[in-house]
C-alpha positions in Angstrom: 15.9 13.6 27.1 14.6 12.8 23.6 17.0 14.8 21.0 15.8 13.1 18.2 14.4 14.9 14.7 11.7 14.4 12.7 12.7 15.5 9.0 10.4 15.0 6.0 12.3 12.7 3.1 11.1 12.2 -0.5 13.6 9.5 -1.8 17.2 11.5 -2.2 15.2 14.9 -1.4 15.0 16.4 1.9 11.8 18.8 2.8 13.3 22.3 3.4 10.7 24.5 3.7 7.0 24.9 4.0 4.3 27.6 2.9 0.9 28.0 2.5 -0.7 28.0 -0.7 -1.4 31.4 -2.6 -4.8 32.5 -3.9 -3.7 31.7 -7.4 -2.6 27.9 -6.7 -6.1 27.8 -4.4 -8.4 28.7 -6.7 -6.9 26.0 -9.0 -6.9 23.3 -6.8 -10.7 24.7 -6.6 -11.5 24.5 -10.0 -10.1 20.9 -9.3 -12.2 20.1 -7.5 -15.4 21.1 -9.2 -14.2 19.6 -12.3 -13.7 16.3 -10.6 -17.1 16.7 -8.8 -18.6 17.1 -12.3 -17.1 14.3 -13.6 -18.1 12.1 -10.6 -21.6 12.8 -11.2 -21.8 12.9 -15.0 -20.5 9.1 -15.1 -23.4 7.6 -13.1 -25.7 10.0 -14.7 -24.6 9.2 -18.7 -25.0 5.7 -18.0 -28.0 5.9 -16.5 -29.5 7.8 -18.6 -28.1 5.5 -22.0 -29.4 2.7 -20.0 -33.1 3.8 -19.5 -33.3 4.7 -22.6 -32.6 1.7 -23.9 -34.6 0.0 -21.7 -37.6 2.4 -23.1 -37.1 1.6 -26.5 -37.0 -2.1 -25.9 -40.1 -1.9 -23.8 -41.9 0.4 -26.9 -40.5 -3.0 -29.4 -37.8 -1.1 -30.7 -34.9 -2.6 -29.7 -34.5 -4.7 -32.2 -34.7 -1.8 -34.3 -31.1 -0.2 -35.8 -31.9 2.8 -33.4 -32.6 0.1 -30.7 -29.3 -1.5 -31.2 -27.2 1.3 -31.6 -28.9 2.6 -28.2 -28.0 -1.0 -26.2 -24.0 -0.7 -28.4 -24.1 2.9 -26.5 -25.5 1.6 -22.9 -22.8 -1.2 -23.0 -20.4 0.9 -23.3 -21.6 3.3 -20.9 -21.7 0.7 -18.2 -17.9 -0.5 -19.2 -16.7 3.2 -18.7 -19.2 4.9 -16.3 -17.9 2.6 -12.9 -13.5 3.6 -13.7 -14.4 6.8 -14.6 -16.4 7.4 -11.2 -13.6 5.6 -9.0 -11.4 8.0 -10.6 -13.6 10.6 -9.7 -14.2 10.3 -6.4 -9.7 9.7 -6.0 -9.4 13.1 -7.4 -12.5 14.3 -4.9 -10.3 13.5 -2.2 -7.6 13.8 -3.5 -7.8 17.9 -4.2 -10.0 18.2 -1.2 -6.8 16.9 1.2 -5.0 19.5 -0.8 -7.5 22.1 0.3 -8.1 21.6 3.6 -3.9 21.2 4.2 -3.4 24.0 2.6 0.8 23.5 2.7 3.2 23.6 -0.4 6.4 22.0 0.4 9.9 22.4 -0.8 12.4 19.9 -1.3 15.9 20.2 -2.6 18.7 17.3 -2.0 21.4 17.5 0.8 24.2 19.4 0.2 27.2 17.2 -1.7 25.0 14.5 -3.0 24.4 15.2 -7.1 22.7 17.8 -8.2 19.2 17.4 -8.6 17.0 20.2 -9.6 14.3 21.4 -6.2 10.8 20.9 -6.5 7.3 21.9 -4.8 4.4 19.6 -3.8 1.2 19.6 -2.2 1.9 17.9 1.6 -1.6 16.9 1.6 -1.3 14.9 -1.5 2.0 14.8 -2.9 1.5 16.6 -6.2 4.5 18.7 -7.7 3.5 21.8 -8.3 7.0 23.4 -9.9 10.6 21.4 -10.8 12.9 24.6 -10.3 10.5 27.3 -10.4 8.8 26.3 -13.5 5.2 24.7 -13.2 4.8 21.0 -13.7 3.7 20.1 -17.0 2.8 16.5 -16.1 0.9 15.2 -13.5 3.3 14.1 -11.0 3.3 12.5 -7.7 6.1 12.2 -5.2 5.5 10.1 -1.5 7.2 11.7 1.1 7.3 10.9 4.7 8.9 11.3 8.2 11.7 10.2 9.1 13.4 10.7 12.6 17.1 11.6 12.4 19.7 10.0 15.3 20.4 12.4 18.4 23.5 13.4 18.9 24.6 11.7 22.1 24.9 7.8 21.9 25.8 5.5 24.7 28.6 3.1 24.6 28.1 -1.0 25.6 29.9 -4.0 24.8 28.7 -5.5 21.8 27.0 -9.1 21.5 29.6 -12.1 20.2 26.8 -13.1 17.4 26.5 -9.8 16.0 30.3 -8.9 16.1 30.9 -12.4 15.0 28.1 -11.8 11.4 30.7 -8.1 11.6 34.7 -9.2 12.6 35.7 -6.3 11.3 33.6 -4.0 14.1 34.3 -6.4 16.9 34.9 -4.5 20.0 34.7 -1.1 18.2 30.8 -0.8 18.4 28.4 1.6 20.1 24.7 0.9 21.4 22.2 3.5 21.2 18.6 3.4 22.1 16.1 4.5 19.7 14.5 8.1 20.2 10.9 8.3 20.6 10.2 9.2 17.0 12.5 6.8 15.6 10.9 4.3 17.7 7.1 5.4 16.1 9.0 5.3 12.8 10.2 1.3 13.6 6.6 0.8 15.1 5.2 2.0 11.4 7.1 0.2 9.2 7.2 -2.9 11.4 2.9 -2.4 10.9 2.9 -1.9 7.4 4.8 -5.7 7.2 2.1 -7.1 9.0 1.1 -10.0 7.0 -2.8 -9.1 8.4 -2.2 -6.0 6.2 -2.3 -7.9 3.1 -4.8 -11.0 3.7 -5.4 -10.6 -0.7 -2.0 -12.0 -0.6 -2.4 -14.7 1.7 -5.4 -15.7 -0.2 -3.8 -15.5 -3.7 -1.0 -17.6 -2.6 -3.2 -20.5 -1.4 -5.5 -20.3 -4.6 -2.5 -20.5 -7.1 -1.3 -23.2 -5.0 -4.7 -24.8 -5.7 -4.5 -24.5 -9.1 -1.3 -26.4 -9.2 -2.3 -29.2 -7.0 -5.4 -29.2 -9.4 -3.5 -29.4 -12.9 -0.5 -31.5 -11.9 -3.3 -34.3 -10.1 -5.3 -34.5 -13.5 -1.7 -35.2 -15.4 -2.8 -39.0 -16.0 -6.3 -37.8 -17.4 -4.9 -35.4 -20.1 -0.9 -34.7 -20.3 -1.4 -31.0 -21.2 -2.5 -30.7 -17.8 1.2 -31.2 -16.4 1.9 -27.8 -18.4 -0.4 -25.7 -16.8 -0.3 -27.8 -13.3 3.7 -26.3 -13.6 3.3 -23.6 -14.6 1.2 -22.5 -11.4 3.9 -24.4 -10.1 6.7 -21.8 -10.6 3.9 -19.4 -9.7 3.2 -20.5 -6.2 6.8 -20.5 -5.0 7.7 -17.5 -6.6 4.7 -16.1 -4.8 6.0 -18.1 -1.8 9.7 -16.9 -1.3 8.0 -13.6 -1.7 5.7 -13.5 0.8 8.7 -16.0 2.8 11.0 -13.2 2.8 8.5 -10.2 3.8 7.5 -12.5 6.8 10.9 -13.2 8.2 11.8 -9.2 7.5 8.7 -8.6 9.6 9.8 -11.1 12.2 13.4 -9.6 12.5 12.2 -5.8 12.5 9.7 -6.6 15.1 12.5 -8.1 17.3 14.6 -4.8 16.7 11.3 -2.5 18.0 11.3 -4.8 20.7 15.2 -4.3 21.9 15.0 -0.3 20.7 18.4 0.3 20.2 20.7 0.4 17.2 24.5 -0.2 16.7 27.2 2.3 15.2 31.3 2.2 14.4 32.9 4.3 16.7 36.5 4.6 15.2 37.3 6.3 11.7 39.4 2.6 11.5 36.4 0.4 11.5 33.9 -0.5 8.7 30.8 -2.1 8.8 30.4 -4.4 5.6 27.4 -4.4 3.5 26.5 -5.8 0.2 27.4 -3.0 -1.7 30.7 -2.6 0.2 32.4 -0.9 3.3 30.7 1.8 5.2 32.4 3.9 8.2 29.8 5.7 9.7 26.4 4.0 9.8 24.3 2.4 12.5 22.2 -0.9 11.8 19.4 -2.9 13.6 20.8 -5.7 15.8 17.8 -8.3 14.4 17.5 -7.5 11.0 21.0 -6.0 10.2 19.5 -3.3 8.6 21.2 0.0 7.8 19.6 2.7 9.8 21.8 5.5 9.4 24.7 6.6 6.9 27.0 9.3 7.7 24.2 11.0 10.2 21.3 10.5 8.1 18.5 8.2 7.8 19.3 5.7 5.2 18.0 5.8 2.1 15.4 2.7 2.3 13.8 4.7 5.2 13.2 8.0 3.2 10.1 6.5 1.1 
């Protein structure tokens, strides 16, 4: 039987509650919306409008008139502005429109003994705080929370592999094996997705035209010697972009592995640490593959909570 939990994280914070939205906080979201409507349509209608008339007044033999100019000066400008200004308008479309149709306000607050930190509300459709302690948000601010599934409670002992207890002496012996719930498994399956190098083929692309670049300045050195500036400068580019993209890929590969075994490891014994690079931890579970924490003290590690 799955006993697993699915609990909603925002970095340190933990989703508490849930409530629908009140009238008040409705009709603003409303108001929102028509706003950002407005503004969607007013920036393909200014410079459209800038445009033809300049356009008419050229046509007439104006437009080399001061009037004329001033009326192209205007259209340029309206043309540099009108397409951001639109984008941003149809983000904040959909943006308040998710928040409408969701209709949820969520509460976080941190666990208890970790520090202080003051609750908050936000939109789940978008994200949005709405209030840091009761007060309403002054600024616009955006929070990403997501779903994290928390460990069940029963876990299932097995020896532990020699390479593993071998990369962890001090665990040797003293480890458990637990299979993955069902929604830690989805979880794994997400984030494993999101690494996908198919996910992000602008990437792939960047790094080959950089490396392009490079090949091109440093083979034209013997033509003109500021060329071996620039050709290493792209240099240091490409593999920077390289060990990048390098270590996304092999945190893909090993994560992938993990989803495919499903199961996680954990210190048994009160006596027995698990060293990590920012020292010793007692209770924790990691990934076989990818050695990555999974849990600390019961609950999802802190990469995992967005």
């Amino acid at each position: 039987m799955d006993d697993g939990r699915l609990a909603r994280w925002a970095g340190a914070y933990r989703a508490v509650g849930c409530r629908p939205l009140d009238p008040e906080e409705r009709a603003a979201i409303e108001a929102l919306l028509r706003r950002s409507e407005r503004s969607r349509r007013l920036a393909v209608q200014i410079p459209t409008t800038v445009v033809a008339g300049a356009l008419g007044l050229t046509a007439l033999g104006y437009g080399m008139q001061w009037w004329g100019l001033v009326m192209w000066v205007l259209a340029f400008f309206s043309i540099v502005i009108g397409p951001p200004v639109w984008l941003d308008g149809v983000k904040a479309v959909k943006l308040h429109s998710a928040e409408l149709e969701d209709g949820r306000v969520e509460a976080f607050a941190t666990e208890p003994g970790a520090p202080p930190q003051p609750p908050f509300e936000a939109l789940r459709g978008s994200g949005r705080v709405l209030s840091w302690n009761g007060v309403p948000a002054r600024k616009r601010q955006f929070v990403h929370a997501v779903s994290v599934a928390s460990p069940p409670k029963t876990r299932r002992s097995a020896s532990m592999p020699m390479r593993i207890a071998a990369i962890h002496p001090s665990a040797a012996g003293a480890l458990a094996e637990r299979t993955l719930s069902d929604d830690e498994h989805r979880e794994l399956a997400s984030i494993v997705h999101g690494l996908s190098p198919l996910r992000n083929p602008l990437a792939l692309v960047g790094w080959v035209y950089v490396g392009a670049l490079a090949a091109n300045g440093l083979s034209r050195t013997a033509e003109d010697p500021s060329h071996l500036v620039v050709g290493a400068i792209f240099s240091a580019l490409w593999i920077f972009i390289s060990t990048l993209l390098s270590r996304r890929f092999s945190l893909y590969r090993r994560l992938s592995r993990d989803l495919v075994q499903g199961v996680t490891y954990a210190s048994t014994s009160s006596g027995v640490t698990l060293r990590t690079g920012r020292g010793e931890l007692v209770d924790a579970e990691f990934l076989p593959h990818s050695r990555a924490l999974w849990t600390v003290e019961g609950e999802p590690a802190t990469w995992r909570r967005g």
